[in-house]
N, C-alpha and C positions, 0 to 999 in steps of 0.2 A: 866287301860287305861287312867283312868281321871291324875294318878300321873304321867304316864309318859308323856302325852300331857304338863300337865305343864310345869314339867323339860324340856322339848323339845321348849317348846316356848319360856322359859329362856334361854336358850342354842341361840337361831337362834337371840330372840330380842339384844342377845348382843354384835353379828353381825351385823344384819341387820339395826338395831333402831327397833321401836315400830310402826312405820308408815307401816313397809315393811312386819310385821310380824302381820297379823289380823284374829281374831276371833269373831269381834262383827257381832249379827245378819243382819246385813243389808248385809256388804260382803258375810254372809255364803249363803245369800240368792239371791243375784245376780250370786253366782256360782252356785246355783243350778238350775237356771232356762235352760230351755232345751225344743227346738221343738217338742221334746217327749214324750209322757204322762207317760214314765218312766223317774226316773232321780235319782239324791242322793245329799244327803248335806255332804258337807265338813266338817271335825275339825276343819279347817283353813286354811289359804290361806297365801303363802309367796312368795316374789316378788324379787328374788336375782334379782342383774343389773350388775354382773360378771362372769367370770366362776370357778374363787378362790371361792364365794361366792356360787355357784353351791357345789363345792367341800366341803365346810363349812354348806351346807345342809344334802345335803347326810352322813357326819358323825353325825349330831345330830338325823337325823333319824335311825340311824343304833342304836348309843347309846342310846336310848329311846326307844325303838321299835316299831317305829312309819312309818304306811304307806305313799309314797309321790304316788302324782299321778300330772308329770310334763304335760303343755299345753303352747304350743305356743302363739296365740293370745285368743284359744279357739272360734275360731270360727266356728266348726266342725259340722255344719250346717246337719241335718237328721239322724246326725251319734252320736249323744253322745252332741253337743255342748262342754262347760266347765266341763261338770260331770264325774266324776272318775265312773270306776265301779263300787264300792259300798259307803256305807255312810264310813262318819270318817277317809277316808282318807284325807290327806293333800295335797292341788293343790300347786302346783308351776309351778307358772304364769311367763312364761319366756318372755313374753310380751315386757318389759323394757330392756331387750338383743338385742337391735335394732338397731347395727353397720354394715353398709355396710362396713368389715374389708379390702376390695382391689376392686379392679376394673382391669384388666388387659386387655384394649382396642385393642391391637395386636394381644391377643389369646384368646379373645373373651370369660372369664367368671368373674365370681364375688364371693365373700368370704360373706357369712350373716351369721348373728347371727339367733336363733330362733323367734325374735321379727320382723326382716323385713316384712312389710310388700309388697303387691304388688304394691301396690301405691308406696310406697317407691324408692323400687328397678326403678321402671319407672319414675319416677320423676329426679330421679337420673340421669338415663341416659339421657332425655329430657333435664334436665340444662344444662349438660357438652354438649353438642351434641354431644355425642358420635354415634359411626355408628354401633350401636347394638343394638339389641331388647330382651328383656325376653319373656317367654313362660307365657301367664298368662291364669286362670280359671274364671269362672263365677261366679264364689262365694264370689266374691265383693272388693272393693281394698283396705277393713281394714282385707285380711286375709293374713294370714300366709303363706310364699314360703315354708319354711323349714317346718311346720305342715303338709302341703296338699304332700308334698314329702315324707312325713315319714310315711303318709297314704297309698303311692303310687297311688297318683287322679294322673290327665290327662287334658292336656289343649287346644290348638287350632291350633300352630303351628307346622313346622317340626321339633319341639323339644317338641312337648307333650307328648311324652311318657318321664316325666320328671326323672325318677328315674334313665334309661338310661342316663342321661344330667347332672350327680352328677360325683364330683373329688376329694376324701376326707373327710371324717367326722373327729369330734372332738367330744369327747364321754368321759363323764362321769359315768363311772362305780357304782355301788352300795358298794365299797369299799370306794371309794375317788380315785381309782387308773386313773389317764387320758389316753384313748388310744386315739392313731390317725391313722386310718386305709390307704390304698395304702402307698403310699412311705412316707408317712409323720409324722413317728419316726424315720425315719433315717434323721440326722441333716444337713443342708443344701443340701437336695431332691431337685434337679432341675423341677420335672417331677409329682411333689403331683398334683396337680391341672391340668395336662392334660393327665393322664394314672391313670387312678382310680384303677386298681386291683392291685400294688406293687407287692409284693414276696411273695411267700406262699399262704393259705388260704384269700377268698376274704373274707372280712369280712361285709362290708358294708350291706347287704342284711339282715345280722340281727337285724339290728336294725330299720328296718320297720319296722312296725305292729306285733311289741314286747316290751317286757316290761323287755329291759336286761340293758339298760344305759341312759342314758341324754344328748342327742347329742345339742352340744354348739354352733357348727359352721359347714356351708360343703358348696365346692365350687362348685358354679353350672354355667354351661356351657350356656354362650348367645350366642343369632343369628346375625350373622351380617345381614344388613341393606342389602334388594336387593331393584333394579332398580323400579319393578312393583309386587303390590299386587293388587290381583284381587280377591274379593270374589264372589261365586257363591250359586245361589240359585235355587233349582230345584224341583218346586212344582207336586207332583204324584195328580192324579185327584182323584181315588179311593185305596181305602186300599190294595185288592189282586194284585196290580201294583206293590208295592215296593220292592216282592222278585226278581222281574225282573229287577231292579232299583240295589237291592245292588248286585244282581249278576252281570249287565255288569261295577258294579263301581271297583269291588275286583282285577281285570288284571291290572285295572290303580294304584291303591293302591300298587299292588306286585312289578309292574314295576318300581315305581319310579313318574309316571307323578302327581299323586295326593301324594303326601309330609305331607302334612299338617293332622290331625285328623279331619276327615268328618264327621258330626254329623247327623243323621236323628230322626227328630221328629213330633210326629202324631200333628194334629189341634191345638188337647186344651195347646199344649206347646206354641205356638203364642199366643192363643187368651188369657190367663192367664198372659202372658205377657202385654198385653194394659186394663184389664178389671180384677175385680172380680166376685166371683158366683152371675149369674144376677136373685135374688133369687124371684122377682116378673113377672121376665117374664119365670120363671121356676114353679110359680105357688108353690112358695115354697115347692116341691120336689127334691131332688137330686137318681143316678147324673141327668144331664142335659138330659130333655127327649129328641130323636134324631132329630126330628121338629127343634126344638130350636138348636140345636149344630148346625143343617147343616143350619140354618141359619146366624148363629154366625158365620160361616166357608166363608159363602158366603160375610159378611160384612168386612171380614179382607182379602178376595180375596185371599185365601189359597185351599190347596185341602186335601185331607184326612192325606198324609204325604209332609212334607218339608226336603227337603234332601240341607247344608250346609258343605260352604269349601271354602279353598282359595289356590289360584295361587301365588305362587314367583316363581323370578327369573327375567333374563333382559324380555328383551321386545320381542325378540325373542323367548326364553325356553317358556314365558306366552302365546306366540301365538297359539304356537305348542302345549299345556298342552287345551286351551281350542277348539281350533280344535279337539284331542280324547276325549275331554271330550262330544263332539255335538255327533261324531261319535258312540262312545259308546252308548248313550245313545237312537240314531234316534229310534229305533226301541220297547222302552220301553212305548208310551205315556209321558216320562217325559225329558222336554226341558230345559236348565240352561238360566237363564239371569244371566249377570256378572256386578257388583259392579265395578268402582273404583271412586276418586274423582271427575275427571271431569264427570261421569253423577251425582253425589250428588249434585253438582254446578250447573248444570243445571235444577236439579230437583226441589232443594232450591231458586231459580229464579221462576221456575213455580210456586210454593206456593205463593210466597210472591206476584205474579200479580193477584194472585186469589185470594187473603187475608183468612178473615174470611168466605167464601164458605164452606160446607162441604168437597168439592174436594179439595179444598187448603189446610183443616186438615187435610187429608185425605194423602195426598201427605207429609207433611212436617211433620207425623208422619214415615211414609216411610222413608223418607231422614233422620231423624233421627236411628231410628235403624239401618240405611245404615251406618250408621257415626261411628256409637259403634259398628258395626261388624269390618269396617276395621281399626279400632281402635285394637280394642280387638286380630284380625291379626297382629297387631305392637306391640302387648305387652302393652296396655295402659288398665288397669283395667276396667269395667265399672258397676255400682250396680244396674241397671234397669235389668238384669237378673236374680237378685233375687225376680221379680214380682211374680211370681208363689206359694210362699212360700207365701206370702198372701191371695190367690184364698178364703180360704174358712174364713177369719179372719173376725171379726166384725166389721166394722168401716174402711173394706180395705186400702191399702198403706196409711202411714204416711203423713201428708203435705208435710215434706223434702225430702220424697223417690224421688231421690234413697240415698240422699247424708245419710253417714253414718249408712246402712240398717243395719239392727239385728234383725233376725226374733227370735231369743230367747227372746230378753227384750221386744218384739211388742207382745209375746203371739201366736204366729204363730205356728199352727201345724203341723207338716211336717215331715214324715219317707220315705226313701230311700232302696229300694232291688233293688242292684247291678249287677247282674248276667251276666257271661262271656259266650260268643257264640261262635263259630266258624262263621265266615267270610262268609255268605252262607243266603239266603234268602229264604230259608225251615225254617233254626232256627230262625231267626227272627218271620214268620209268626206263629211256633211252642208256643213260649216263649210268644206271646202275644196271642194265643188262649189260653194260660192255663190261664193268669193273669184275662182276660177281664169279664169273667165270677166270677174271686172272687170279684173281685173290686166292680162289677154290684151288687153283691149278700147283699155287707154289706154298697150300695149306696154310692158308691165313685167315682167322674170319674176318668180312668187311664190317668195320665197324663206319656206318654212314650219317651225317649229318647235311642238309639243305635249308638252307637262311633264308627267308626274305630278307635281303639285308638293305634294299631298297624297292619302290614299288612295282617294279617290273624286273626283278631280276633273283634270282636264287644263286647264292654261296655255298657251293659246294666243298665240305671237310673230307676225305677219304683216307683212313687213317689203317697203316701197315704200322698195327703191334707186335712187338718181337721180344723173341729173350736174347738180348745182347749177349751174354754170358755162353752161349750154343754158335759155334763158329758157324755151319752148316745153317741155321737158321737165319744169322746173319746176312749172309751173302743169299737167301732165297728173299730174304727182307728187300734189301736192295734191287734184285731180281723182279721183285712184285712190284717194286715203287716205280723202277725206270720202265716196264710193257705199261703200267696202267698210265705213267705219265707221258709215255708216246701216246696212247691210243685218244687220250682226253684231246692233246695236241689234233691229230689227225680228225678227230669227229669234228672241232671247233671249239669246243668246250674249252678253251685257255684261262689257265687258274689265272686267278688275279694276285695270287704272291705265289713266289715259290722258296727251295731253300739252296742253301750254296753248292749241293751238288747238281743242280742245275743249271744255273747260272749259264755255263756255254752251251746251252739247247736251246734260249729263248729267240736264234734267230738261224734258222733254219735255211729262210731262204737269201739272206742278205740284203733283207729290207730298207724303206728310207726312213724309217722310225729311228731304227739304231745308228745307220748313216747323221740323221741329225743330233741322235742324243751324244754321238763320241764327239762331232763338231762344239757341243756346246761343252762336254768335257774338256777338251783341248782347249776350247778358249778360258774354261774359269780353273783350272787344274792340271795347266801345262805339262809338271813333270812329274804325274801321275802319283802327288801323295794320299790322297784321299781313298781308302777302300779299293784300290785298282779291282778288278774281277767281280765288282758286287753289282749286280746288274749292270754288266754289261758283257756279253759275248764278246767270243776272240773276231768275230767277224766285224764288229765293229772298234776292235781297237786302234787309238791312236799311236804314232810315234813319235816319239817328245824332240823338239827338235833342240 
């Protein structure tokens, strides 16, 4: 290992320079940092800034026999962060791949490198003024479009189901050999970038959350700009409300009138957003005893659940979208008040007559998050949504939070179980009676989020905040992630990602899913340099022959 690590560093440094190509401790050790209280240290870390240079990787790891384990910006926040599956692999930070390579204003997408980031890509389109928006995530505007798509995450708008909203990849093989999937190997393809599945087999879908190539570039579909966005927000008073809540929401989702991914999430997703664990008025116990929460609940003016969304289209479509959206809902307890700019304007008036009042805080923290939700519906990034990932951290959010947040290098403890529902609010209230009682068990509060993230289905976030810093807390951390993510397992509830310490639980029973996916491994990545362990279980490993 150590002689072919060498030769393989020689090999890349005389490519890349010496700068692009690092194994001193200090890098090995910014990449292993990780939300998680599992993680792994790299061999080394290399930084191509081409996709020749890509291609020029890949054969030195092939000639050395040496493992890569490629990451975008490596911001993969609950799930892995920066860390390979195992130690000793080698990262390749595609970070520095950060060309918006088109822009196509007329047909509405854009060409990125793996490096774009979200901020990017929006900034972009704000300079030029173009009449388009990006679909953006909450997981802050230094992260990665092309990472969170190869993740298959989910964002806010009527293009958040983003991996639908893809036309094209550019894909690095474990040979050196370059493919470009839909029409775009065949040379002068009018139609690569607005008809994604070409001729023959689609191929795209496997290079999600697989470990078969190095996707360099892919075009992804933006929104054009409508007339009126309206965000809505629809606080449930008490918890057994909300299956009645996503059941009259699921007609409007199927029909059309709700477009956008609706998000509902219980209390402590607000109140973790403005505060952390308030560990003296909790009397230094967790979680939060429920005195204290339903206090906390009452000062942020929230109810048990918050149900979130927004309205486009003209001004008419928005009218008629929040007229069924009243109707729908008359009869649930839970009533929408609607966002747009001019009540932010007049809300952001009433603070500033009120000044420094508590009601004037009070208010022009309102108007704020009002501003970064309909923001965030534009496609403009914003990193005050990753407050939550500090809840239980020593020394809570940074002075500069939100600007450049990174709960990896802050020490921030934080694991995510994903779990996919059917569209139906029996499963919802199902999936959080099993959680509620492990979380309680090993003193955690659940902090819970449910997506419409498509029309019949619900995304479930289930999110174990911890203090890293607390050995004992740690390991109950870990403790609480692996019972809730057996139990999701067993119910049916199978997340739709998960994170590296996972990875050899997704196959259980030794299925022909993973049977065919190590087949198609072995055929395009014979001697296992791509990501070995990144989805894919030990039970379907292959052996190189």
């Amino acid at each position: 290992m150590e002689a072919g690590l060498a030769a393989a560093l020689a090999h890349w440094r005389a490519r890349l320079g010496p700068e692009r190509v690092r194994d001193d401790p200090a890098t090995l050790d910014a990449y292993a940092r990780s939300t998680s209280s599992w993680s792994t240290r790299p061999a080394a870390v290399l930084r191509p800034l081409t996709r020749d240079e890509v291609v020029h990787v890949v054969g030195g790891a092939a000639a050395h026999g040496m493992a890569l384990y490629p990451i975008s910006t490596g911001r993969n926040w609950g799930y892995g962060d920066a860390c390979a599956p195992r130690d000793g692999q080698v990262i390749v930070d595609l970070g520095g791949m950060n060309r918006i390579l088109e822009v196509d204003a007329e047909l509405a997408y854009a060409v990125v490198e793996p490096g774009v980031t979200q901020r990017q890509l929006s900034d972009y389109l704000l300079e030029r003024d173009l009449p388009l928006w990006m679909d953006c995530t909450g997981a802050g505007p230094d992260t990665s479009l092309v990472g969170n798509i190869l993740e298959r995450g989910f964002g806010h708008s009527p293009y958040g189901n983003r991996l639908l909203h893809i036309s094209g990849m550019e894909i690095v093989l474990a040979t050196g050999e370059l493919l470009q999937t839909g029409f775009g190997h065949y040379a002068g393809a009018q139609g690569t970038r607005v008809f994604p599945y070409g001729l023959g087999p689609w191929l795209d879908g496997l290079f999600t959350q697989s470990n078969y190539g190095i996707v360099t570039s892919l075009g992804l579909w933006l929104m054009p700009k409508t007339a009126v966005v309206n965000h809505f927000l629809c606080m449930v008073p008490r918890h057994e409300q909300i299956a009645a809540v996503v059941d009259a929401l699921r007609p409007l989702r199927l029909d059309g009138t709700l477009r956008s991914t609706v998000h509902i999430g219980n209390d402590l997703r607000v109140i973790s957003g403005g505060a952390t664990y308030p560990h003296e008025r909790a009397g230094g116990v967790s979680p939060l005893p429920p005195a204290l929460r339903e206090a906390l609940r009452r000062e942020a003016g929230i109810g048990a659940w918050i149900v979130s969304g927004a309205l486009y289209g003209s001004g008419r479509q928005v009218a008629a979208a929040k007229h069924a959206l009243r109707r729908a809902l008359r009869h649930t307890g839970a009533a929408p008040r609607f966002l747009d700019d001019r009540k932010l304007d007049a809300g952001a008036f009433a603070a500033r007559l009120l000044g420094g009042t508590a009601v004037g805080r009070r208010i022009a923290a309102r108007v704020a998050l009002g501003r970064s939700l309909l923001a965030m519906n534009r496609g403009v990034p914003d990193g005050r949504f990753l407050a939550g990932a500090y809840w239980r951290r020593r020394g809570g959010v940074p002075p500069d939070f939100p600007a450049h947040a990174d709960p990896a290098r802050d020490n921030c403890g934080l694991l995510w179980i994903s779990p996919v529902l059917p569209l139906r609010g029996a499963d919802l209230l199902r999936v959080h009676a099993l959680a509620e009682p492990v979380f309680r068990l090993h003193g955690f509060d659940l902090f819970a989020t449910y997506s419409m993230i498509n029309e019949r289905a619900l995304g479930g976030v289930l999110t174990v905040a911890y203090d890293k810093e607390d050995e004992d807390e740690s390991a109950r951390a870990m403790m609480c992630y692996r019972q809730m993510f057996d139990a999701v397992m067993a119910a049916g509830y199978v997340p739709y990602r998960v994170g590296l310490q996972s990875m050899a639980d997704l196959d259980p029973g030794g299925d022909s899913h993973w049977r065919v996916a190590a087949r198609i491994k072995a055929a395009l990545d014979p001697r296992g340099v791509i990501a070995p362990g990144r989805y894919q279980p030990p039970s379907s490993a292959f052996t190189s022959s």
